[in-house]
Structure formats: C-alpha cells, structure tokens
KEMAR-199356 format. One record per residue (C-alpha): residue number from 1; x, y, z; chain. Coordinates in steps of 0.5 Angstrom, whole numbers, plus 2048, in hexadecimal, padded with zeros to 3 digits. Each point is the difference from the previous one (the first is absolute). Layout:
(pakol NUM; (X; Y; Z); 'A')
...
***
This chain:
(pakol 1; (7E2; 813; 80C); 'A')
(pakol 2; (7FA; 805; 7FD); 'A')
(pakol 3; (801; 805; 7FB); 'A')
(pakol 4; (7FF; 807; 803); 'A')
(pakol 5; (7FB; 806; 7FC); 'A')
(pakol 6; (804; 806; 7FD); 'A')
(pakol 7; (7FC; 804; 806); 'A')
(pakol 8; (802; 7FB; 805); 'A')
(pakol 9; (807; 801; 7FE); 'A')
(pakol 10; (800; 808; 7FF); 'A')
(pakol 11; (7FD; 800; 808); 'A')
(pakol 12; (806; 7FA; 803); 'A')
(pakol 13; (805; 804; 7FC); 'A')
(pakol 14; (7FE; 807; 803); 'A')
(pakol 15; (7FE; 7FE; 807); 'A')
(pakol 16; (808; 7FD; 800); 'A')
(pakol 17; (803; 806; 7FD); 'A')
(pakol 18; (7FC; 805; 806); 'A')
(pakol 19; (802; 7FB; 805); 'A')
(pakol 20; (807; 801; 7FD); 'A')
(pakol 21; (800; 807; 801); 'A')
(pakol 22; (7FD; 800; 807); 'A')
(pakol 23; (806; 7FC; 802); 'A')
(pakol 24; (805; 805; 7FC); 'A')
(pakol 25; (804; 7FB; 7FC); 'A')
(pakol 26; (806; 801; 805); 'A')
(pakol 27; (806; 7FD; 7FB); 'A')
(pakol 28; (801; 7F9; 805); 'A')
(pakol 29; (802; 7FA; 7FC); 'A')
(pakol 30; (7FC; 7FA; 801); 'A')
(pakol 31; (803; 7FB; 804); 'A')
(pakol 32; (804; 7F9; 7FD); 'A')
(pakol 33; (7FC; 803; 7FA); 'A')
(pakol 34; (803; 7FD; 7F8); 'A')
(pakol 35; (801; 808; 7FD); 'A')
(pakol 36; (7FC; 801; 7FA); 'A')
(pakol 37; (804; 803; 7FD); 'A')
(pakol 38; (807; 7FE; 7FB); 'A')
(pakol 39; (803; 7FF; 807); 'A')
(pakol 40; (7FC; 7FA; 801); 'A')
(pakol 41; (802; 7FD; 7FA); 'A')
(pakol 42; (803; 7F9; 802); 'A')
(pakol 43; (7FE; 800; 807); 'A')
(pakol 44; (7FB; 7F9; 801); 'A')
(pakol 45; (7FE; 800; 808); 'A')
(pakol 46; (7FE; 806; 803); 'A')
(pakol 47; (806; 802; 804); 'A')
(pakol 48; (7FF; 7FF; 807); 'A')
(pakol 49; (803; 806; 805); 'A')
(pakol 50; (7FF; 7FF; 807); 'A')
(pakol 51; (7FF; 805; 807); 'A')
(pakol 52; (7FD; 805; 7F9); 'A')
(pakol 53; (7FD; 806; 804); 'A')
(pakol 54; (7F9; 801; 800); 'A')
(pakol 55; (7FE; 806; 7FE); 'A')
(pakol 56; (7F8; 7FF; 800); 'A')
(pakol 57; (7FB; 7FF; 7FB); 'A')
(pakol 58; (802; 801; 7FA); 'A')
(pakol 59; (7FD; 7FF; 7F8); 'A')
(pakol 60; (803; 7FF; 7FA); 'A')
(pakol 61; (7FB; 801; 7FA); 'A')
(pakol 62; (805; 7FD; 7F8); 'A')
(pakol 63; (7FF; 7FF; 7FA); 'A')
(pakol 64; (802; 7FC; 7FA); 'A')
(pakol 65; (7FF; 802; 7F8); 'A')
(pakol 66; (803; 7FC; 7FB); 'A')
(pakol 67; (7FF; 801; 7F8); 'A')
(pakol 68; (802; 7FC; 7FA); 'A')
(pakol 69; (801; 800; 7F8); 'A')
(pakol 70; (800; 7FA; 7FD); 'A')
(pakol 71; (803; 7FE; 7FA); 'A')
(pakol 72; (7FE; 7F8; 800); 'A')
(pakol 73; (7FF; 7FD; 7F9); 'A')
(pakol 74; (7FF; 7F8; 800); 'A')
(pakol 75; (7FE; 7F9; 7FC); 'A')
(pakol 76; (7FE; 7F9; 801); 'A')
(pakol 77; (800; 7FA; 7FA); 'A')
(pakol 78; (7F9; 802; 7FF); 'A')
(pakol 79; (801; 807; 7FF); 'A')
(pakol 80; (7F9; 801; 804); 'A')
(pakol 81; (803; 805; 806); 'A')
(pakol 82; (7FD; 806; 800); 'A')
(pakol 83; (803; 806; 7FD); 'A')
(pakol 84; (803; 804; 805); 'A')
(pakol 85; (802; 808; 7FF); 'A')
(pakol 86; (805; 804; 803); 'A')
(pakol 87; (7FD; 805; 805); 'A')
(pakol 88; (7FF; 802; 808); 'A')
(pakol 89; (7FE; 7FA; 805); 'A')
(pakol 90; (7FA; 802; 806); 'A')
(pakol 91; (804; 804; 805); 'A')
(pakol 92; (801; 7FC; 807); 'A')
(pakol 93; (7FE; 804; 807); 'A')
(pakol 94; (801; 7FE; 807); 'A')
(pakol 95; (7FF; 804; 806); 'A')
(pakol 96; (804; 7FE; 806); 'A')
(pakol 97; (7FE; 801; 808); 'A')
(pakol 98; (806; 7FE; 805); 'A')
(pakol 99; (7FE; 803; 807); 'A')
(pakol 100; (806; 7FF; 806); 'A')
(pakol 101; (7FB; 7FE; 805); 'A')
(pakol 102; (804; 7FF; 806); 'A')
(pakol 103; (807; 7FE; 801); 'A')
(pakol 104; (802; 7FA; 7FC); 'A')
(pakol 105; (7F9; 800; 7FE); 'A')
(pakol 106; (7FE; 802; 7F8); 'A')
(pakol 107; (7FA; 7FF; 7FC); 'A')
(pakol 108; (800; 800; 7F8); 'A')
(pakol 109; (7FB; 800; 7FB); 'A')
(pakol 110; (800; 801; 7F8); 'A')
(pakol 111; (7FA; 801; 7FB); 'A')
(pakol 112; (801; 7FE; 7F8); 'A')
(pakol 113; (7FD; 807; 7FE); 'A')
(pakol 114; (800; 7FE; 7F9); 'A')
(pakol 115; (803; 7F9; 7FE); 'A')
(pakol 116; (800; 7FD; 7F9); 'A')
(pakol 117; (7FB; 7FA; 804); 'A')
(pakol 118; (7FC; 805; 803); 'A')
(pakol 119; (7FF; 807; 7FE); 'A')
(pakol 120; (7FC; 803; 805); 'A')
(pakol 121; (803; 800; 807); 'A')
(pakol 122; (802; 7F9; 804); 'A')
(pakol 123; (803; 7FE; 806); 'A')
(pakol 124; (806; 7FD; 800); 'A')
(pakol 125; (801; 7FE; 807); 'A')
(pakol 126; (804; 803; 806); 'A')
(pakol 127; (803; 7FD; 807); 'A')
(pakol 128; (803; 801; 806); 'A')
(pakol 129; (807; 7FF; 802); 'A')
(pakol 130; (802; 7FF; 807); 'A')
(pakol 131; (807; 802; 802); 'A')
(pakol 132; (800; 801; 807); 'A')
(pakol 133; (7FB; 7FE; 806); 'A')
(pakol 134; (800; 806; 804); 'A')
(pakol 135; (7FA; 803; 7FE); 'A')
(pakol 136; (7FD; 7FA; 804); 'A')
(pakol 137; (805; 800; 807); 'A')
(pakol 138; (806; 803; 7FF); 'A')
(pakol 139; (807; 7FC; 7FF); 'A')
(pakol 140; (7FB; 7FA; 7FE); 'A')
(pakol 141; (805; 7FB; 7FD); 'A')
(pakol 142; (804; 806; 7FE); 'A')
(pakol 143; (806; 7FD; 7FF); 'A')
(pakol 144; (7FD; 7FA; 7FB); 'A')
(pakol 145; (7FC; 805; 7FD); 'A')
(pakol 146; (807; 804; 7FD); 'A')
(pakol 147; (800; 7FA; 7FC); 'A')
(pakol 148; (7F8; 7FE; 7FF); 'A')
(pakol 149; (7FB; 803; 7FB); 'A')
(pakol 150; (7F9; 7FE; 800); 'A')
(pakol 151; (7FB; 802; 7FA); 'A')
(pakol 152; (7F9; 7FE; 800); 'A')
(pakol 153; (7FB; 802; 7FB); 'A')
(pakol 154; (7FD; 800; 7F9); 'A')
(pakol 155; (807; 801; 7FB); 'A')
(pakol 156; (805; 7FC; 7FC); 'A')
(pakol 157; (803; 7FB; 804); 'A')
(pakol 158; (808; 7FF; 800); 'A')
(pakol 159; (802; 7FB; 7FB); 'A')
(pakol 160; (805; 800; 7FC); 'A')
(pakol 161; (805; 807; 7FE); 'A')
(pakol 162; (7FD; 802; 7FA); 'A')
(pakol 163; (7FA; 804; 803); 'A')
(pakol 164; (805; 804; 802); 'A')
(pakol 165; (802; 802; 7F9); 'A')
(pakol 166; (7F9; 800; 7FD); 'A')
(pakol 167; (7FC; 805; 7FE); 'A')
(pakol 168; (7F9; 800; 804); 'A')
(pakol 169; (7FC; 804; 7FB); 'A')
(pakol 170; (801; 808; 800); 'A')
(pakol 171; (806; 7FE; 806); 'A')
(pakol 172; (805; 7FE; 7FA); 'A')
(pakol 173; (806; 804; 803); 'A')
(pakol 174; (804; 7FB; 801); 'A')
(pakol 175; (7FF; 7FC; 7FB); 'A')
(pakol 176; (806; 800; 7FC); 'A')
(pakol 177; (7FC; 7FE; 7FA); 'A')
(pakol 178; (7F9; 801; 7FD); 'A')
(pakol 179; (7FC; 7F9; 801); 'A')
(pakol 180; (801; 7FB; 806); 'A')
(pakol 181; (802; 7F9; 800); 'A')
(pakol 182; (7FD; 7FB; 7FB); 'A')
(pakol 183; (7FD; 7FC; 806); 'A')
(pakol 184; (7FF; 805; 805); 'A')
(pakol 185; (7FF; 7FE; 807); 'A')
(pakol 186; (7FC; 805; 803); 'A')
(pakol 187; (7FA; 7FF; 805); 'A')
(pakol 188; (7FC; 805; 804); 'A')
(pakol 189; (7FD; 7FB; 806); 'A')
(pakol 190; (7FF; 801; 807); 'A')
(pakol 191; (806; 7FC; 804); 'A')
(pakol 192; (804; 802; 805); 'A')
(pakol 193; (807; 7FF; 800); 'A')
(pakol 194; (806; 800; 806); 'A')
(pakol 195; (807; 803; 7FD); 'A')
(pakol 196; (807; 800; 803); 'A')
(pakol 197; (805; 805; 7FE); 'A')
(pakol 198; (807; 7FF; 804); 'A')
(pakol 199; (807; 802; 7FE); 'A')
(pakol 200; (7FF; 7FE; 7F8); 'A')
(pakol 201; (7FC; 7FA; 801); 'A')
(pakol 202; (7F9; 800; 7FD); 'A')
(pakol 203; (7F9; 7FB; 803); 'A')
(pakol 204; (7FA; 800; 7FF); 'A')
(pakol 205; (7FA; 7FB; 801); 'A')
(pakol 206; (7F8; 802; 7FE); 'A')
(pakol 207; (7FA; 7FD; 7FF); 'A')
(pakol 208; (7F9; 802; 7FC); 'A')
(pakol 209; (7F9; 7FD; 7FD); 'A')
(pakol 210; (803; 800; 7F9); 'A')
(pakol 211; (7F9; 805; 7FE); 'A')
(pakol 212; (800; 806; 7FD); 'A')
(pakol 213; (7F9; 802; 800); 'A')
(pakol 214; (7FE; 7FE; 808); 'A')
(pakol 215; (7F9; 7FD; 801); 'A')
(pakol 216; (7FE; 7FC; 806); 'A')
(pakol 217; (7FB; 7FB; 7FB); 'A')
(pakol 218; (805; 7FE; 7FC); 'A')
(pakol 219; (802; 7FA; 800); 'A')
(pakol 220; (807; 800; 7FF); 'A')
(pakol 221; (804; 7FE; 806); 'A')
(pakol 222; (807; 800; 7FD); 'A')
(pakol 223; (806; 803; 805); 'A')
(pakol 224; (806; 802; 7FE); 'A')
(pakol 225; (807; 801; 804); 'A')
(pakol 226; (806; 803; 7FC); 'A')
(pakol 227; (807; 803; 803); 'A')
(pakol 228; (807; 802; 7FE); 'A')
(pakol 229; (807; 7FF; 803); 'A')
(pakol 230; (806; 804; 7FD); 'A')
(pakol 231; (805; 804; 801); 'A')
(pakol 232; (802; 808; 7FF); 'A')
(pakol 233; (806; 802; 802); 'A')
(pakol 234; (806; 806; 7FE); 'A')
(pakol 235; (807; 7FD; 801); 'A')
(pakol 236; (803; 806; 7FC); 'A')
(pakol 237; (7FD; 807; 7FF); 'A')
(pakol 238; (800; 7FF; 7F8); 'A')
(pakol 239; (7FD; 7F9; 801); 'A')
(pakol 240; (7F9; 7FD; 802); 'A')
(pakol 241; (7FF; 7F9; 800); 'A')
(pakol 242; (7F8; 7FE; 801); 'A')
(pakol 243; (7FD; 7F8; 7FF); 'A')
(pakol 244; (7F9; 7FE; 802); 'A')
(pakol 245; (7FC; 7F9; 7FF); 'A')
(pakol 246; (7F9; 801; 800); 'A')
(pakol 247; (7FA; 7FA; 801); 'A')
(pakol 248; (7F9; 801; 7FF); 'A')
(pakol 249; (7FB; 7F9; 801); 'A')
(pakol 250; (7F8; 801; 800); 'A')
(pakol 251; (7FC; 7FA; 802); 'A')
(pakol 252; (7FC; 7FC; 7FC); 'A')
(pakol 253; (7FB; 802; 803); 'A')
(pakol 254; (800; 806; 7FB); 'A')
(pakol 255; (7FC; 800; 7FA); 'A')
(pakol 256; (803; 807; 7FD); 'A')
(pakol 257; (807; 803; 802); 'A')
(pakol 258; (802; 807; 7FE); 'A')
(pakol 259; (808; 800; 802); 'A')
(pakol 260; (801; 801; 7F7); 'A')
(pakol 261; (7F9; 802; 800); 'A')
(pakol 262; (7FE; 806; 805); 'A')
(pakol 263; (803; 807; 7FD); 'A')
(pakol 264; (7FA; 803; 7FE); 'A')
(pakol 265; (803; 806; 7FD); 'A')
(pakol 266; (801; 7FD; 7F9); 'A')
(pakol 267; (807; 7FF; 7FC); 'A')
(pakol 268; (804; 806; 7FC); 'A')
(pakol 269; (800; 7FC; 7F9); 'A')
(pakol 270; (7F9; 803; 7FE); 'A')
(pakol 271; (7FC; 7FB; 7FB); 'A')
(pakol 272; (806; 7FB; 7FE); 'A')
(pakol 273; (7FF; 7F8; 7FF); 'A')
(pakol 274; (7F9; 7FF; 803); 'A')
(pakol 275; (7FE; 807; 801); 'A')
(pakol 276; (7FD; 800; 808); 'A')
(pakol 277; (802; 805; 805); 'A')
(pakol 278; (806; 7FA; 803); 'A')
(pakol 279; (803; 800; 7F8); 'A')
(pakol 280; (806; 7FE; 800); 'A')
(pakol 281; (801; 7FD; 806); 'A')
(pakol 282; (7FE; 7F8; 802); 'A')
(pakol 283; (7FD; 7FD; 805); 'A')
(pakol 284; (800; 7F8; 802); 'A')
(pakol 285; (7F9; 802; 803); 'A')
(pakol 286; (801; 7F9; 805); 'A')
(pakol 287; (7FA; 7FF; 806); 'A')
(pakol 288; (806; 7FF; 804); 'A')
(pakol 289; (808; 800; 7FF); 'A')
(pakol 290; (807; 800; 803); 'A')
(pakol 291; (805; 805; 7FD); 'A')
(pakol 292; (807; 802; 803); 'A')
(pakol 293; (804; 806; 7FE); 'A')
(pakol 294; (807; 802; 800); 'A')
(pakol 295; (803; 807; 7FF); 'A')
(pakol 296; (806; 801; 800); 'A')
(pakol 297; (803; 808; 800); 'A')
(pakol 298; (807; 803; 800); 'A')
(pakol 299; (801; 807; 7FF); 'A')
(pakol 300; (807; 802; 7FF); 'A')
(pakol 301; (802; 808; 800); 'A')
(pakol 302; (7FA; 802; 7F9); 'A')
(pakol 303; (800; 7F9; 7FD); 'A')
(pakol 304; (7F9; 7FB; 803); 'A')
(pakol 305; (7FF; 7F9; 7FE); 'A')
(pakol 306; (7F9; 7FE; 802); 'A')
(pakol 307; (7FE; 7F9; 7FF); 'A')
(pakol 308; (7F9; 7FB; 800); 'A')
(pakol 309; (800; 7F8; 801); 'A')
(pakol 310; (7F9; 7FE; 801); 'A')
(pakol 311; (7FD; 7FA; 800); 'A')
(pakol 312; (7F9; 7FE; 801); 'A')
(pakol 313; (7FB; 7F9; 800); 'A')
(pakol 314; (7FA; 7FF; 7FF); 'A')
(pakol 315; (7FD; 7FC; 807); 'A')
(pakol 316; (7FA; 7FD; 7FD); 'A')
(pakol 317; (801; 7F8; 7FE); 'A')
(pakol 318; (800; 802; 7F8); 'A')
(pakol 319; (808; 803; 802); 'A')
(pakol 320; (803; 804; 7FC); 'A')
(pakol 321; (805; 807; 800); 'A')
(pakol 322; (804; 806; 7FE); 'A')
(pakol 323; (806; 803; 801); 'A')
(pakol 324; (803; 808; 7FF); 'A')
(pakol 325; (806; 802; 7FF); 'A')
(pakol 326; (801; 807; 800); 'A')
(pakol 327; (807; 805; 802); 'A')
(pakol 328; (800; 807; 7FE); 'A')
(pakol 329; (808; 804; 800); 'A')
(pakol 330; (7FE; 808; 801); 'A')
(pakol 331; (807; 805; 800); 'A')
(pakol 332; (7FE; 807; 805); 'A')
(pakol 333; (805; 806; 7FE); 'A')
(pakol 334; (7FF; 807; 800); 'A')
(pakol 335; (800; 806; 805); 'A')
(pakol 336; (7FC; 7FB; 806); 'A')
(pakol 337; (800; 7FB; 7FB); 'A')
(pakol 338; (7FA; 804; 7FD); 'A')
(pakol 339; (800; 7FC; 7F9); 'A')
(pakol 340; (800; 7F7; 800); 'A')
(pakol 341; (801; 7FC; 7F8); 'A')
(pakol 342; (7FE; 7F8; 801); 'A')
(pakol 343; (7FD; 7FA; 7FE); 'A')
(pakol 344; (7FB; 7FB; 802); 'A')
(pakol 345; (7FF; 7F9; 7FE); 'A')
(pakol 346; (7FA; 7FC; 802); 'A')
(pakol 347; (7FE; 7F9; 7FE); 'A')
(pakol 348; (7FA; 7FB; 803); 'A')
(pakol 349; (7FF; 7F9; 7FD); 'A')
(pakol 350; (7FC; 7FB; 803); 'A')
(pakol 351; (7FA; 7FA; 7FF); 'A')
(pakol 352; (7FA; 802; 802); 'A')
(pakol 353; (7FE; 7FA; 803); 'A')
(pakol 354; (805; 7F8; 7FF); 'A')
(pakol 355; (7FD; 7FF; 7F9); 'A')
(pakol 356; (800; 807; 7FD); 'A')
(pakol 357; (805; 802; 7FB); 'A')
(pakol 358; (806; 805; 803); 'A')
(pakol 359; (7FF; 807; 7FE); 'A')
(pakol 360; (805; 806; 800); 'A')
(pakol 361; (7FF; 808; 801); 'A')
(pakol 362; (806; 804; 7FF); 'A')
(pakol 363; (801; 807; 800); 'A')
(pakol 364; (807; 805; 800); 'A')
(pakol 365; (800; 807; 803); 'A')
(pakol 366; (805; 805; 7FE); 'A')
(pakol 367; (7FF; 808; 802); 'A')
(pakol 368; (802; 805; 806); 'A')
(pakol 369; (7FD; 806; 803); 'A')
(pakol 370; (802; 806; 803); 'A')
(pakol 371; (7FE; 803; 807); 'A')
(pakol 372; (7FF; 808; 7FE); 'A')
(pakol 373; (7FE; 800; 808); 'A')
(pakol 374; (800; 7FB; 806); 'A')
(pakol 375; (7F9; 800; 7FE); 'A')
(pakol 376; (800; 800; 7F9); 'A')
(pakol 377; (802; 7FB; 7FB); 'A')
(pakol 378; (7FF; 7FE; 7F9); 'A')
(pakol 379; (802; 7FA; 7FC); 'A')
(pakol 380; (801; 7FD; 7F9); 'A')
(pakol 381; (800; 7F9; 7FE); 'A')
(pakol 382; (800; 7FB; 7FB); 'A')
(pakol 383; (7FC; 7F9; 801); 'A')
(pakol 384; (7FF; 7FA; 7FC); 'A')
(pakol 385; (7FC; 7FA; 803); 'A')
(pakol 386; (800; 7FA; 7FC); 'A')
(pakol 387; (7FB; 7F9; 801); 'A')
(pakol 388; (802; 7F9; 7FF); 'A')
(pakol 389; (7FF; 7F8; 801); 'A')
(pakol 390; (7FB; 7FB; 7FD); 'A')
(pakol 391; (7FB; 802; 806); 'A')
(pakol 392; (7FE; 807; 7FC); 'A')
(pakol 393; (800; 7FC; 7FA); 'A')
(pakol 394; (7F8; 801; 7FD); 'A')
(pakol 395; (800; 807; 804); 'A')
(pakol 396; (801; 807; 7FE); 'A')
(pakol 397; (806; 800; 804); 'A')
(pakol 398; (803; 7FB; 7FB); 'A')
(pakol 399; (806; 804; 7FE); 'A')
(pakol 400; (7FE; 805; 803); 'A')
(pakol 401; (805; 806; 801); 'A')
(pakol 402; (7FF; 808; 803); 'A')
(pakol 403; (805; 805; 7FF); 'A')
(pakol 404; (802; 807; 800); 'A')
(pakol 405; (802; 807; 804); 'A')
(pakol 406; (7FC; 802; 807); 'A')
(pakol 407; (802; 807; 803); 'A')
(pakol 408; (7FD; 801; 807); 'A')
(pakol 409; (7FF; 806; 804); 'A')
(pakol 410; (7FF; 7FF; 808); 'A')
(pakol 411; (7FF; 805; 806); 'A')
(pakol 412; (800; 7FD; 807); 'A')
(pakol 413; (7FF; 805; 806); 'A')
***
C-alpha cells in the first residue's frame, strides 16, 4: 500500500475526528471486539457474543504510542559490527479505525503513523468481520452464524498464537516483552478466512495469493491456504487450558513468501548484528514453504506459561528447514495483577537448503512491566542474543552475540 504525504494525513485524521464528533462519541462498546486496553491481554480471537443489539452506526477512532531505550552492546569473532550506543529508538505510531457497521458487521483498519521500516505514515491493513448475516435478511443462518466468523480483507492472516502476543509497531501492549520471536510469523495479505468458535473449541480455514504488495502484472500465481484447530476451555475459575495447532502451505507456484517476511514496521533491537530495520530477526526467505505451529497456553490464578513449537520446510527441491522453539513463564500480581516478572527463551536452528551447514540463534528475555493505568504500560528488560553453527562461519555473525537493558514505554488507547 502507498505511503501517505503529511498533508494527506493531517486531512484524513481531521476529516475522522469531525465525523466522530458529528456522531457524538456516544460510550457503545464495538461488538466481539479484542479490547486494547490491559483487559485484552491473553485473549487471541476476538470473542464472539451472539443476538448483540445494534445501536446504529458507531466510530472508534485509537491510537498506539510506544517508546524504547536501548541499552544493547554486542560482538562478533571479527570485531567488525558496529559500535552501538545507548539512546532513544524512533518513536512507533498507529492510528486505529474500527466502525460497527451493522449488527454483527465491523470494519478495522490501521495506519503505521511512524514505524522504524518506514517513518512516514503507512497503511497497515484492515478487514471486515462478519458475525452475524442480518444485515442481509434477518434471521439468515442465524443459528450457524452464533458459531461462524468470516474475515475478509487485506491484514494479517490467523496462523499460529504468537501474533497475539506480539507487538505490531507502536500496538506493543500486550507484549509482555520488548522485541517479538526470532522467526516472526506475521503477514498482512489479502485472504479470506472461516472461524468456528463453540463451547471451547477453535477452527479456522483460510486462504490468500501469498502477496504482499498486489499487482495484476505480476508474475506470481502462488497460493496459500493455511488453518488452525484447538481448543480453549476453563474447567475451573483459576485455570484456563488453550492448545492450537496451525498449517500455513503456499504453492509452488510462488517466487517469494512473506509468511516471516511481511511486518513492514521494522524490528525493536535497533542496529544489532546486520543492522537493517528487521535486525535481530531471521527470515528463511523461501519462494514457497510448509510450516505449522503448535502453541500451547495455561493460565492458572497469576502464573502463565506460553509456548512455540514451529517447524518449517523449504518446498523447493534444493529441501532444507528450521525449527523454533520458544516458551515464555509470566507471574501477574498486584491490585488487578497490575504488575508481571518473567522470562522468555527463544532458539531457531536450522539448514538453509540440505547441503548448507546448521545455524542457530538464541536470545533469553528476562524483565517485567507495571500498568499505571489500563492503558498505560512500561517495561523493563534484559536480552542477550547470541549466533551459532559452521553455516555463520566466514561471516559477520560468527560469534556473533548482543546484549543488555531495553526500557519501553507503551500507550494504546
């Protein structure tokens, strides 16, 4: 999507808020809407309410602010990555547009105001959710639909649990950490998906064209289709049990897959290792792929453990693949459990094609944060990232190892 001139943006945002004003901003809540505030923490699907009452037309215009010092220091065997310095990263922006259109009908979009990847103001994507068919005739498959939800659009597809954890540029609240999985699988593509939620039990079944910047001259005609099944249950008021498996498989047809590739806002750990705006991170960068996820998540009173088992495989004839591991043990208390300390641990391995050497990424969290209000967070972290395996030998990651103290800041409104 094209970047927007300041101008263009100073007008869009205007025109919104007089819109908003017109309509009076009367105090509705957006129907199965993931809050964006502390109290959607740990809630991955939208919940789905059924027989909501329509109110008419109503505009939610957010935001997102996030704000970072680092601390980082690092080194390679060749002492030849740059010397980093510790100082303020780029303040992240969203603005946030979610419109209750008609009973169990909503709309979402978000615009990167200011991202790391690109500074000036940049579409993200948005949606449509279908929850209910009476905007068409009323009582249309009305009992499927108390378990049915179709989202169409151009935004990030439903694969795996752990984009429900991340941080999506200046949207960082319920992150309970700086910086997002090593392998980050996170795409914004146009798909269309079918979800079934009922009584604990989780389905989805999607599809896309695998692009993330869309042309009808392109040349590429990959496909993907991807799904989840889990469950999500409470079998006692201090207990939640979630499990989910996810598939992801684009077609060879493809000649570039952005499943690890597509956050164009830019990773946390500025200038570390390679220093491009996805530093720290690692991308396979296959044409064409399989990959699944499992996530497991227990909650029981203030302790959460979160965990990541992801494999992926190259589909081209040349093989090759990687792992990730990663689990992460968070302990909430306080008034409203206003206050959290935990830990991540995060590894990738792998072979970039059958004859290439194995390469492995570690990196270790340890910190906390502490919500001043619902809307307001701060945390505090230790991170050290650490690059391994004869696949690095020769190149600046040999031995290549970043370490130290990030502190972030996050509003979301």
């Amino acid at each position: 999507m094209k970047a927007l001139t300041k101008n263009t943006t100073f007008v869009i945002v205007m025109s919104l808020f007089a819109g908003v004003s017109v309509m009076g901003q009367a105090k509705k809540n957006l129907q199965n809407f993931r809050s964006v505030d502390k109290s959607g923490i740990n809630v991955f699907e939208a919940p789905k309410t059924p027989n909501t009452e329509f109110e008419g037309l109503y505009v939610w215009v957010g935001g997102d602010f996030a704000l970072q010092f680092q601390g980082l220091t690092q080194e390679n065997s060749g002492d030849s990555l740059a010397d980093i310095k510790s100082n303020f990263n780029l303040p992240t922006a969203n603005l946030n547009i979610d419109v209750q259109l008609e009973k169990g009908l909503r709309m979402h979009l978000r615009t990167y105001l200011s991202s790391r990847h690109h500074t000036e103001a940049y579409v993200k994507g948005g949606y449509m959710q279908i929850d209910n068919l009476d905007f068409i005739q009323e009582g249309l498959l009305s009992e499927l639909m108390e378990s049915v939800r179709i989202k169409v659009g151009m935004d990030q597809i439903n694969y795996g649990d752990a984009q429900f954890r991340r941080s999506d540029n200046a949207s960082a609240l319920y992150n309970p950490f700086v910086g997002n999985y090593i392998m980050d699988s996170f795409t914004t593509e146009p798909f269309m998906e079918v979800t079934v939620l009922n009584s604990g039990f989780i389905g989805v079944i999607g599809a896309t064209n695998g692009r993330l910047n869309q042309s009808v001259t392109s040349t590429d005609d990959g496909f993907v289709v991807f799904g989840k099944l889990g469950f999500d249950i409470q079998p006692q008021e201090d207990l939640r049990l979630r499990l989910t498996g996810s598939l992801y498989n684009s077609s060879d047809k493809g000649t570039r897959d952005y499943i690890y590739g597509g956050d164009r806002a830019g990773s946390r750990y500025y200038a570390v290792a390679e220093g491009s705006d996805f530093s720290g991170r690692f991308n396979p960068r296959y044409a064409y792929q399989t990959a699944f996820q499992i996530n497991p998540f227990v909650k029981y009173q203030g302790l959460e453990f979160f965990g990541l088992i992801e494999q992926v495989n190259n589909g081209a004839d040349a093989g090759g693949g990687f792992t990730q591991l990663g689990g992460e043990l968070i302990y909430r208390f306080g008034a409203d459990e206003n206050v959290y300390l935990g830990g991540r641990y995060n590894t990738v391995t792998g072979e970039q094609t059958d004859a290439a050497s194995e390469i492995e990424i570690s990196r270790i969290n340890f910190g906390g944060g502490w919500f001043l209000t619902e809307n307001v967070l701060t945390k505090l972290e230790y991170v050290k990232q650490s690059y391994d395996g004869d696949g690095y030998n020769g190149s600046l990651y040999q031995g290549a190892e970043f370490s130290g103290i990030m502190v972030e800041a996050v509003i979301s409104f």
